[in-house]
C-alpha positions as a Markdown table, in Angstrom:
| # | Residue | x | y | z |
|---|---|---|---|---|
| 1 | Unk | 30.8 | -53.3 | -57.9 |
| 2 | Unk | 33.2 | -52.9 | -55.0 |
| 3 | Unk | 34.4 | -56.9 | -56.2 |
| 4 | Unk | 35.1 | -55.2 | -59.3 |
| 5 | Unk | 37.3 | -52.5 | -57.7 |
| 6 | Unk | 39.0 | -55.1 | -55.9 |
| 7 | Unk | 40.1 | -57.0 | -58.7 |
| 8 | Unk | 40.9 | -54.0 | -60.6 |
| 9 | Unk | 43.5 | -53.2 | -57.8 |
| 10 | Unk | 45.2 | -56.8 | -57.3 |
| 11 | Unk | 45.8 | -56.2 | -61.0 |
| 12 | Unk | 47.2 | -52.8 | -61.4 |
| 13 | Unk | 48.8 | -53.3 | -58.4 |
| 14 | Unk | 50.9 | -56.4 | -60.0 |
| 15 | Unk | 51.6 | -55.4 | -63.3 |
| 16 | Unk | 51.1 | -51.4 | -63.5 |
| 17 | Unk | 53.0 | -48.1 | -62.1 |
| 18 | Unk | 51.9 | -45.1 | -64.4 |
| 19 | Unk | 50.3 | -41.8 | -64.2 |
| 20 | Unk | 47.2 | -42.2 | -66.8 |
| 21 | Unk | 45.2 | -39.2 | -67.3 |
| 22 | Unk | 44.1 | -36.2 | -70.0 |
| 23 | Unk | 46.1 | -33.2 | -69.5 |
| 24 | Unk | 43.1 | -32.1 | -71.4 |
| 25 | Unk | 40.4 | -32.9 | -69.3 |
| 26 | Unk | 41.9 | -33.3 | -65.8 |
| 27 | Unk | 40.7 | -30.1 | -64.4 |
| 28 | Unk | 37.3 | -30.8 | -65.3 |
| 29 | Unk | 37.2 | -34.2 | -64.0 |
| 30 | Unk | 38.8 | -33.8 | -60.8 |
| 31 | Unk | 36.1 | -33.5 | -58.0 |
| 32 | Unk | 35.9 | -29.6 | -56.4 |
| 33 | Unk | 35.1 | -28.7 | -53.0 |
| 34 | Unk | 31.3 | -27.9 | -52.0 |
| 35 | Unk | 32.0 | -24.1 | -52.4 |
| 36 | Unk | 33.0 | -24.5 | -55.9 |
| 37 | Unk | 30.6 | -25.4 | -59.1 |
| 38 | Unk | 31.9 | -29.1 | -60.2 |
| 39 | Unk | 31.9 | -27.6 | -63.7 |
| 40 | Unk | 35.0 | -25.6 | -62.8 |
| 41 | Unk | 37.6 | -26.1 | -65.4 |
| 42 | Unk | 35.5 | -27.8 | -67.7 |
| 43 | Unk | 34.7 | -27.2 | -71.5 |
| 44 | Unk | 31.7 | -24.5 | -71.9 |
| 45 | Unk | 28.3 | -26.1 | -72.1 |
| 46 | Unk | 29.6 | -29.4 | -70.3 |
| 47 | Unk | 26.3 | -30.9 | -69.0 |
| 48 | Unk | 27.3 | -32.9 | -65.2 |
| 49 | Unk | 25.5 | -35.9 | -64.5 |
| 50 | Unk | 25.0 | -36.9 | -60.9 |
| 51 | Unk | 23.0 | -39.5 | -58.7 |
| 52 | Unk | 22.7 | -37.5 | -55.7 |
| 53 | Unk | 24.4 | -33.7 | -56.0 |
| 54 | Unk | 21.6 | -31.4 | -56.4 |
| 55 | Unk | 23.5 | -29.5 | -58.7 |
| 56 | Unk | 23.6 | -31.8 | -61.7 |
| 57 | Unk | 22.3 | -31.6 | -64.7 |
| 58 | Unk | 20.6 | -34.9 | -64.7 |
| 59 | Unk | 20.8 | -37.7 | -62.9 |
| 60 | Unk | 21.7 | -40.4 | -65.6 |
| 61 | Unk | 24.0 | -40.5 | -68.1 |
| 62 | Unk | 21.1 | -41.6 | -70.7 |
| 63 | Unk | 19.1 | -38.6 | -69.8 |
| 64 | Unk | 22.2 | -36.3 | -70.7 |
| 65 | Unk | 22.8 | -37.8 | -73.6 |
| 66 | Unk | 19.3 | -37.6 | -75.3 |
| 67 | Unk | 19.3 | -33.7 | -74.2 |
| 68 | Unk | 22.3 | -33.0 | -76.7 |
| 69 | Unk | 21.9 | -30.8 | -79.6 |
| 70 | Unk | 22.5 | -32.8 | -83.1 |
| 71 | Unk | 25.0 | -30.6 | -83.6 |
| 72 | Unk | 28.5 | -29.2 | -82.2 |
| 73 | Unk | 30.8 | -30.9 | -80.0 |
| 74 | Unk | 29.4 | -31.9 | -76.3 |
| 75 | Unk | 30.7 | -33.0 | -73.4 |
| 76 | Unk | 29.6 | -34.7 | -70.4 |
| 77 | Unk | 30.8 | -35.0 | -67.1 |
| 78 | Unk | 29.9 | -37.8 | -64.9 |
| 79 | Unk | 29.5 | -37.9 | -61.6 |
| 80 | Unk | 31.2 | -40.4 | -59.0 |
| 81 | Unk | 28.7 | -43.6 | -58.0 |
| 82 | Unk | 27.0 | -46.1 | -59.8 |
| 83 | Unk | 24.6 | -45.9 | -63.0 |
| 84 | Unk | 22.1 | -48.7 | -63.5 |
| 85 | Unk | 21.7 | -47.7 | -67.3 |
| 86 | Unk | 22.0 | -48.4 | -70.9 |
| 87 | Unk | 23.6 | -45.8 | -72.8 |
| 88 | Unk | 23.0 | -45.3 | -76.6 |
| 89 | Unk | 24.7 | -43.1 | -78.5 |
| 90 | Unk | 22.9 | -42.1 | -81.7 |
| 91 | Unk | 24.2 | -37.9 | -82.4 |
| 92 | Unk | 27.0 | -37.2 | -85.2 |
| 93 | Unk | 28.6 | -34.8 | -84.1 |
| 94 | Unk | 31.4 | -35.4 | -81.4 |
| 95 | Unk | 30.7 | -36.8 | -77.8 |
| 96 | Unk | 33.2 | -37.0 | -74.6 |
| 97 | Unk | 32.1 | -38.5 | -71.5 |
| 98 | Unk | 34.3 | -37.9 | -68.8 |
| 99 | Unk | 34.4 | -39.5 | -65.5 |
| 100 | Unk | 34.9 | -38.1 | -62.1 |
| 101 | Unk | 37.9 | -38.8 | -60.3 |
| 102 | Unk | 38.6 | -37.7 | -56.6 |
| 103 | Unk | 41.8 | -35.6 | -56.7 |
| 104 | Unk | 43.5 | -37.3 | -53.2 |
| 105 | Unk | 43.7 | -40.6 | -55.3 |
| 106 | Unk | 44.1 | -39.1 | -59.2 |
| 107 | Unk | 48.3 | -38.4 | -58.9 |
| 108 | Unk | 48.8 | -41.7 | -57.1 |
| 109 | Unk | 51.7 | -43.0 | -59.3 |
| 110 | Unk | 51.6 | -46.6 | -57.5 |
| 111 | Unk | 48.3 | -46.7 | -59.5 |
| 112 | Unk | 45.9 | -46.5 | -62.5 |
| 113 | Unk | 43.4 | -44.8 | -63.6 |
| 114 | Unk | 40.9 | -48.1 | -63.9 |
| 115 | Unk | 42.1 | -48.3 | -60.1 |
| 116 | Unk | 40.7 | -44.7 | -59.4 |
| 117 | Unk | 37.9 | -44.4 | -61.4 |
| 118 | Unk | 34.8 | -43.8 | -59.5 |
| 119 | Unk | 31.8 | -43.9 | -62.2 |
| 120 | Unk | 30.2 | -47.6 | -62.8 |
| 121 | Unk | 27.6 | -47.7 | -65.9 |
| 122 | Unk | 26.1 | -51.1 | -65.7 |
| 123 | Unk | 23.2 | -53.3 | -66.7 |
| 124 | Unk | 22.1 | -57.0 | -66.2 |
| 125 | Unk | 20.5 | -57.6 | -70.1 |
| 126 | Unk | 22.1 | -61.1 | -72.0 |
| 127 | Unk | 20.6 | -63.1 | -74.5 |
| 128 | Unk | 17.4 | -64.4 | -74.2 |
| 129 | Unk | 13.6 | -63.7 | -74.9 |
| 130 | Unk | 14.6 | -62.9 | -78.6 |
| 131 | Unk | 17.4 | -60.0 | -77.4 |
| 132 | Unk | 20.0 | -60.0 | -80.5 |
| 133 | Unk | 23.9 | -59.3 | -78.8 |
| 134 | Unk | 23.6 | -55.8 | -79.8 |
| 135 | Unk | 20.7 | -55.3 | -77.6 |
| 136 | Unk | 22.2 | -56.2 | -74.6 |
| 137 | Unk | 25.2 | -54.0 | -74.8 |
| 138 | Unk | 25.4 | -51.2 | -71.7 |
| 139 | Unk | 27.0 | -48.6 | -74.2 |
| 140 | Unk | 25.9 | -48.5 | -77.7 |
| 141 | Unk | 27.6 | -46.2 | -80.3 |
| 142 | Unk | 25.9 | -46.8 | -84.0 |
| 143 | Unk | 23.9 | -44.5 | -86.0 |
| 144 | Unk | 19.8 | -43.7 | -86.2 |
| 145 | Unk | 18.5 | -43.1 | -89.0 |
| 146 | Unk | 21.9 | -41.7 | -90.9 |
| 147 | Unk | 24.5 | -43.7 | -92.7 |
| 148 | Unk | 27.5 | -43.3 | -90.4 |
| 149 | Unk | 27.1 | -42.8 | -86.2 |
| 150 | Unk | 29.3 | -41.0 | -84.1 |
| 151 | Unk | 32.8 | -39.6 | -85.5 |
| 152 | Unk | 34.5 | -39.2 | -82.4 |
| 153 | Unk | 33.5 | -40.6 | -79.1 |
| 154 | Unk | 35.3 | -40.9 | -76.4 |
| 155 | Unk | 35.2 | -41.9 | -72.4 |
| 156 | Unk | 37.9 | -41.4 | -69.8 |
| 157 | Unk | 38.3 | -42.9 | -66.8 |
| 158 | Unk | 34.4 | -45.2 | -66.7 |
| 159 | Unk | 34.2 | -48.4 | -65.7 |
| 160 | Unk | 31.5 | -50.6 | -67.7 |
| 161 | Unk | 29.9 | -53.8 | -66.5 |
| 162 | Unk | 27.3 | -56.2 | -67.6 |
| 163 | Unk | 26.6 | -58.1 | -64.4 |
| 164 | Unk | 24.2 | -60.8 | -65.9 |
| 165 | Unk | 26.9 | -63.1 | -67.3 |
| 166 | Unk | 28.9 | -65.6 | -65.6 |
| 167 | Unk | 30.8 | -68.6 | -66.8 |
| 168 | Unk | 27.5 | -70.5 | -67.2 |
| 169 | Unk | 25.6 | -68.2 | -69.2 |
| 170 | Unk | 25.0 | -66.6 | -73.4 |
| 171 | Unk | 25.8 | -63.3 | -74.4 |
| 172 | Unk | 25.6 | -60.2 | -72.7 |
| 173 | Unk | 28.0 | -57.4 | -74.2 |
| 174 | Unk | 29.2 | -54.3 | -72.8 |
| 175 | Unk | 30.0 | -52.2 | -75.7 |
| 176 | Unk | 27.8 | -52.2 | -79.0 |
| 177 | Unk | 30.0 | -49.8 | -81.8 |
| 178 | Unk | 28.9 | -49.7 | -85.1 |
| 179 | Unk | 29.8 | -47.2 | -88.0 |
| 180 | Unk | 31.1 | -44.8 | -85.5 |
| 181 | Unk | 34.5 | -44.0 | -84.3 |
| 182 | Unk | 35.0 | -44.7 | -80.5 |
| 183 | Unk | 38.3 | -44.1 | -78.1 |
| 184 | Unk | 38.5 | -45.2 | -74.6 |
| 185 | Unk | 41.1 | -43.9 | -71.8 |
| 186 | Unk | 41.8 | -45.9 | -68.4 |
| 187 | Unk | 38.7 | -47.6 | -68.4 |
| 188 | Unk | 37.4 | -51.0 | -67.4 |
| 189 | Unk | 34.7 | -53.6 | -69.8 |
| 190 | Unk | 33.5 | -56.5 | -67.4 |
| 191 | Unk | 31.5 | -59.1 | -69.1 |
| 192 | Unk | 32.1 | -63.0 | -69.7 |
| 193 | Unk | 30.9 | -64.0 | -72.9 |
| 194 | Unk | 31.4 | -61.3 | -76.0 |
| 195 | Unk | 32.1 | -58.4 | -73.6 |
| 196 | Unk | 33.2 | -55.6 | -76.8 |
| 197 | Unk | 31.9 | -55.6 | -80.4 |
| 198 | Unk | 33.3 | -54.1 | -83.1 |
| 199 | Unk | 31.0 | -54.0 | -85.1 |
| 200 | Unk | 30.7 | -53.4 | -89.3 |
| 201 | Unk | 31.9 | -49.9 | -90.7 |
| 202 | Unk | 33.6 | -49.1 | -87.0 |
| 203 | Unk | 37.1 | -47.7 | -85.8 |
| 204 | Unk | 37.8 | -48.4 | -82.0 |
| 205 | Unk | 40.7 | -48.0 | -79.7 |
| 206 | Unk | 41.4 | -48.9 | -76.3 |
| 207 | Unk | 44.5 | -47.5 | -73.9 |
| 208 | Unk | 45.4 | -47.9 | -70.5 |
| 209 | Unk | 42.0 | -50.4 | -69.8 |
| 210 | Unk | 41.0 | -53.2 | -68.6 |
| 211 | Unk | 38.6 | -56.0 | -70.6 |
| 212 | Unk | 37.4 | -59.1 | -68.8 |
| 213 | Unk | 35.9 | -61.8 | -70.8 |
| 214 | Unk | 35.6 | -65.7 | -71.1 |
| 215 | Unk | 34.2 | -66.7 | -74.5 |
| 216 | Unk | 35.3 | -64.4 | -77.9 |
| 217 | Unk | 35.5 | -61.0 | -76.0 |
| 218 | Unk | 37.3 | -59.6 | -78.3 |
| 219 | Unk | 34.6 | -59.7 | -81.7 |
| 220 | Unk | 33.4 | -57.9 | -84.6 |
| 221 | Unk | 33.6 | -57.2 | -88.1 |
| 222 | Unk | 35.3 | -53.4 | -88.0 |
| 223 | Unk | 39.0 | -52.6 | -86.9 |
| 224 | Unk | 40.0 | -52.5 | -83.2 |
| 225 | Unk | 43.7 | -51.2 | -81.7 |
| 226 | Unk | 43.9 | -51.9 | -78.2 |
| 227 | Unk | 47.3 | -50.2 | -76.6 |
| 228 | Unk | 48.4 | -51.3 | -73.6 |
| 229 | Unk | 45.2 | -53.1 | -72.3 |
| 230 | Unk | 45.2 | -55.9 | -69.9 |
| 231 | Unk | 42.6 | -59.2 | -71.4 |
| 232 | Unk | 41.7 | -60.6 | -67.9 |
| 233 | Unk | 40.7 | -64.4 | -68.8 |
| 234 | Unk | 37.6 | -65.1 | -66.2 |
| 235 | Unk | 37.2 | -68.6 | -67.7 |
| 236 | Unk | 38.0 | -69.9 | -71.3 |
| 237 | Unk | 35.8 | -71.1 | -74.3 |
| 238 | Unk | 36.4 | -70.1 | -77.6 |
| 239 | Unk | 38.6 | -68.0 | -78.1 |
| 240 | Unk | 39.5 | -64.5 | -76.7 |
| 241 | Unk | 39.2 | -63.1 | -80.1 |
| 242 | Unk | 37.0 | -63.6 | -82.9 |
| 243 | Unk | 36.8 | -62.0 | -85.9 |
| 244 | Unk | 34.8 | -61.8 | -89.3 |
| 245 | Unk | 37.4 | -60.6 | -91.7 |
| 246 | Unk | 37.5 | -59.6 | -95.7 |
| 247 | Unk | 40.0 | -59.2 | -98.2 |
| 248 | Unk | 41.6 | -55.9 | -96.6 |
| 249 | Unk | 43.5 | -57.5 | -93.2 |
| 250 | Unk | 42.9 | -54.2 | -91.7 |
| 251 | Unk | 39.4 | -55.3 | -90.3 |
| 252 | Unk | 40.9 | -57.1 | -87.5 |
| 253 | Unk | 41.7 | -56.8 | -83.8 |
| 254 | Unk | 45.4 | -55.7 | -83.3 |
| 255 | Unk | 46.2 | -55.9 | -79.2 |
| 256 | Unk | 49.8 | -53.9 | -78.4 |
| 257 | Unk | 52.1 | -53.4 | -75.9 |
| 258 | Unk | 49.8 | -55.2 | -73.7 |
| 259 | Unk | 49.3 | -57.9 | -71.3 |
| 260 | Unk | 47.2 | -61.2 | -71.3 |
| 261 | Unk | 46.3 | -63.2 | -67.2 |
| 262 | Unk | 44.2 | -65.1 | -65.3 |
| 263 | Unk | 41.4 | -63.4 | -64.3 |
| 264 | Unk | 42.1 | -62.7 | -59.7 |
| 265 | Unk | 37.9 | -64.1 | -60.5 |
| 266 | Unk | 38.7 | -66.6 | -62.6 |
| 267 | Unk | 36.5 | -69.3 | -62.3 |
| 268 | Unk | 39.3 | -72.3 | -61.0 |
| 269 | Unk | 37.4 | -75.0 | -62.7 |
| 270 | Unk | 38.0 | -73.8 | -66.4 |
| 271 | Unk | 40.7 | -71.6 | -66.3 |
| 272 | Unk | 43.9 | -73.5 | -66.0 |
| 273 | Unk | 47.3 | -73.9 | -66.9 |
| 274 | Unk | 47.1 | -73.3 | -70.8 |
| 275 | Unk | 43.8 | -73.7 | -71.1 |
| 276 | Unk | 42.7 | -70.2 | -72.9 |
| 277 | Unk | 42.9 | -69.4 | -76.6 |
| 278 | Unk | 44.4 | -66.0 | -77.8 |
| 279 | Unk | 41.7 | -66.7 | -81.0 |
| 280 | Unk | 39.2 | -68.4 | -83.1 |
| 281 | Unk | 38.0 | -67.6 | -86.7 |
| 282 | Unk | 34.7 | -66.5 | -86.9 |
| 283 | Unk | 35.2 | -67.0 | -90.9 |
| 284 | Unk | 37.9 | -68.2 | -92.7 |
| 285 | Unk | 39.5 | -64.5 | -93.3 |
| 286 | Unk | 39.7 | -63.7 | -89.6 |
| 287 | Unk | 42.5 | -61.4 | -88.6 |
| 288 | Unk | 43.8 | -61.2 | -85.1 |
| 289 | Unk | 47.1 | -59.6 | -84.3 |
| 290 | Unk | 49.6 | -59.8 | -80.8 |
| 291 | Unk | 52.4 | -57.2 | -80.9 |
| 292 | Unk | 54.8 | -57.2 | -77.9 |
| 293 | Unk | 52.2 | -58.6 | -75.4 |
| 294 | Unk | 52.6 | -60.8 | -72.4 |
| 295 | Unk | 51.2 | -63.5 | -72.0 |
| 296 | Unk | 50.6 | -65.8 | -68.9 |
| 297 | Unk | 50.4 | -69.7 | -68.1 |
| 298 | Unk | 46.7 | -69.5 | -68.8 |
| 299 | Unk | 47.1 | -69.2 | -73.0 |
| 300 | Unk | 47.5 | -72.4 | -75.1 |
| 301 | Unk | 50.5 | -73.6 | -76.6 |
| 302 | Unk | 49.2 | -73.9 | -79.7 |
| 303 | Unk | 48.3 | -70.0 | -79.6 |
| 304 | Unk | 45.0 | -70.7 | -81.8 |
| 305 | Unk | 41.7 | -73.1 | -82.2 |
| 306 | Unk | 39.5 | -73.9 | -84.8 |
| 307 | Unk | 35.6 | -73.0 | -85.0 |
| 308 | Unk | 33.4 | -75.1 | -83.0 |
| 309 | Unk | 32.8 | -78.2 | -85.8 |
| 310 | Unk | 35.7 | -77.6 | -88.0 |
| 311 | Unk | 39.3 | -79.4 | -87.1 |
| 312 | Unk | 41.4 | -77.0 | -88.8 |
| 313 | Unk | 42.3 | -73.0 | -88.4 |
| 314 | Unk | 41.7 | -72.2 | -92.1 |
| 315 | Unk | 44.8 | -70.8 | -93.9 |
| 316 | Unk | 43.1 | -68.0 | -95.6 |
| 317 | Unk | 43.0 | -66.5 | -91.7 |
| 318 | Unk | 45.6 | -63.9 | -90.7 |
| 319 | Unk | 47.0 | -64.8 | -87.3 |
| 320 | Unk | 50.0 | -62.9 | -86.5 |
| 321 | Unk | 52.4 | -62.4 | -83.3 |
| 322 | Unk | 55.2 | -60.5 | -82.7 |
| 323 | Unk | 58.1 | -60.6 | -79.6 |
| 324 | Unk | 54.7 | -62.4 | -77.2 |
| 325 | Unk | 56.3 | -63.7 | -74.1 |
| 326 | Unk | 55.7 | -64.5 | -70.5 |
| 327 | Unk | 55.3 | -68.4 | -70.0 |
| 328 | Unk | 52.3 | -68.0 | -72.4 |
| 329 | Unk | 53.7 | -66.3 | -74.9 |
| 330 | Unk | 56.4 | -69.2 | -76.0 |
| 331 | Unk | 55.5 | -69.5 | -80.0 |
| 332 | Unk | 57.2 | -72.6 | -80.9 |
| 333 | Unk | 54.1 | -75.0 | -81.0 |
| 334 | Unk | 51.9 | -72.8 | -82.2 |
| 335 | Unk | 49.5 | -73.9 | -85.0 |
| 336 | Unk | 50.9 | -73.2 | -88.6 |
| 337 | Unk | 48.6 | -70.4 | -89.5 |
| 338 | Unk | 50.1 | -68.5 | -86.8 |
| 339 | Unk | 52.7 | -65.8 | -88.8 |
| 340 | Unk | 55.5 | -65.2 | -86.1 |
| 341 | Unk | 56.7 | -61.9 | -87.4 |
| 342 | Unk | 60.1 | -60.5 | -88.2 |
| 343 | Unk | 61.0 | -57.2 | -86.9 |
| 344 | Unk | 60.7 | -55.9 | -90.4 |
| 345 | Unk | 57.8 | -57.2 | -90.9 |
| 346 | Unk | 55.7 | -56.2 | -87.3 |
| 347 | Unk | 57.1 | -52.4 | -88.7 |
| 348 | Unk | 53.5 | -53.1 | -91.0 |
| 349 | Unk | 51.5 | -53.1 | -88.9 |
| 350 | Unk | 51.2 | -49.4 | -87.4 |
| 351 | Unk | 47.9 | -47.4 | -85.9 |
| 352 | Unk | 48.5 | -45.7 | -88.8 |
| 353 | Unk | 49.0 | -48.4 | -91.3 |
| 354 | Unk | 45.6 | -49.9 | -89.7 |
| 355 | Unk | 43.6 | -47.0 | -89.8 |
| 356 | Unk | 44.8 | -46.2 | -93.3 |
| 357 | Unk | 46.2 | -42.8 | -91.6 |
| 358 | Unk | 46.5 | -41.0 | -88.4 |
| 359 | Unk | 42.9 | -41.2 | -87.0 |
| 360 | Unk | 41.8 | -37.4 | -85.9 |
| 361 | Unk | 39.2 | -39.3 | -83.4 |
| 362 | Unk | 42.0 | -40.0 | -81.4 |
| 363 | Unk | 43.6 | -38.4 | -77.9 |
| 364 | Unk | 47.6 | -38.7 | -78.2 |
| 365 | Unk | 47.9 | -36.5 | -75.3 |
| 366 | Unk | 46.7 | -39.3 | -73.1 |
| 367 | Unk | 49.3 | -39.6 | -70.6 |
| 368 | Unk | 49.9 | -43.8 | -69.8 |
């Protein structure tokens, strides 16, 4: 993990200076002296998660989560080090996991909150032995037994990892979200091949984070809104999106504000000079959208690629971009399906036009 840290910091470090943090959960997550209790400024009945303080709860975040009432809102607090886990999510009723952050490096304004974090939830599952994607994920969020999952979950300030994938290798996913509503706040998704899933009947959004990924990273069937992420190409194949779309455009991924690069892992072999994909249609009604984002030398001139054994990007796909730049981000060979947006136009496509209204599930108070 401390690789992971490192590139983490070589990134923020080029391309972000921001405070990122929750005035609402701040004083809870900031790490207290030995004389205080570490639930100090935390929401009543917080449950605190630790590998080696005594004084936790539990020691994984697992174990914490299947103690929970099926009922009432809970929150979890988790403490700094590294968690060789799976974490599934099944309950209703709201869910916060925070993570720990030590409060020396927590104001640093020459940082990020992905560069401070100090809680690592990983596992090492991909596909194989008959394991479906979903079952390889290190966070799950999807329902048991009820028709809808989660309607509000949210982490700050976690990185999650699936360590078994490299450039070489099949799936092995980091988040598995599926008719639940799931926020994230400075944190960091490391995979390589289908790292996040939206998955069908789900709402996700992503601030302040980082998502590393080679092959469709970005993919799902529900709608994702990732605000001011950074898509850390690791090596390319496919696409960095890939979508199953419908008739309603909403079910799509919509990236804003944000910023697409080379990987400081990239593997040197097959990530070159615009060599990636910003998409590829996992049917013919895929929907990917690029609103203000930079783009580096690693993305494609053309912008978007067919499905492996077809030659075209159907036209019943919506790909869309709006003000991309960096050396990436020049639009003027793109393929044809690509709509280059007007500024009246890119005024449709809103959080809340996406969402069909302004989602409750949803922490605007996050500072970034």
């Amino acid at each position: 993990m401390k690789a992971l840290a490192f590139i983490l910091l070589s990134i923020f470090s080029q391309f972000s200076r921001v405070y990122a943090l929750s005035p609402a959960f701040i004083d809870c997550q900031l790490q207290k002296p030995a004389s205080s209790s570490p639930l100090e400024g935390c929401p009543a009945g917080t449950l605190y998660v630790s590998p080696s303080d005594s004084r936790a709860n539990y020691t994984s975040v697992q174990q914490a989560v299947l103690s929970l009432p099926d009922s009432g809102d809970a929150t979890i607090l988790v403490g700094a080090g590294e968690y060789f886990e799976m974490v599934n999510v099944t309950r209703t009723d709201p869910l916060t996991l925070l993570g720990q952050l030590d409060p020396s490096t927590a104001f640093d304004p020459a940082g990020n909150a992905s560069t401070r974090n100090l809680v690592q939830i990983w596992n090492n599952l991909y596909v194989k032995d008959n394991l479906t994607d979903e079952e390889t994920a290190t966070l799950t969020v999807a329902p048991a037994g009820q028709p809808f999952g989660n309607v509000n979950f949210r982490a700050y300030n976690i990185d999650f990892e699936n360590r078994a994938a490299n450039y070489s290798i099949s799936q092995a996913l980091v988040t598995s979200i599926m008719y639940a509503n799931a926020s994230f706040y400075g944190c960091a998704f490391a995979s390589y091949q289908d790292t996040w899933y939206t998955g069908h009947g789900a709402s996700t959004y992503a601030v302040d984070s980082i998502i590393y990924g080679q092959t469709d990273y970005l993919f799902g069937f529900g709608t994702a809104w990732f605000q001011s992420v950074t898509l850390a190409n690791r090596a390319c194949g496919g696409g960095i999106t890939a979508w199953q779309g419908t008739n309603d455009t909403r079910y799509g991924a919509y990236i804003s504000d944000s910023r697409i690069i080379r990987s400081p892992d990239a593997n040197a072999t097959t990530v070159t000079d615009y060599s990636c994909y910003l998409g590829r249609p996992w049917n013919v009604l895929a929907v990917a959208v690029y609103l203000r984002t930079y783009m580096d030398e690693s993305i494609q001139p053309v912008g978007f690629t067919p499905w492996d054994g077809e030659t075209t990007v159907p036209n019943t796909t919506y790909y869309a971009e709006y003000d991309s730049y960096g050396l990436g981000g020049n639009t003027s060979a793109r393929v044809p399906q690509d709509h280059i947006l007007t500024n009246i136009q890119a005024q449709n496509f809103t959080m809340d036009d996406v969402f069909l209204g302004r989602p409750s599930w949803i922490d605007y108070e996050y500072v970034y």
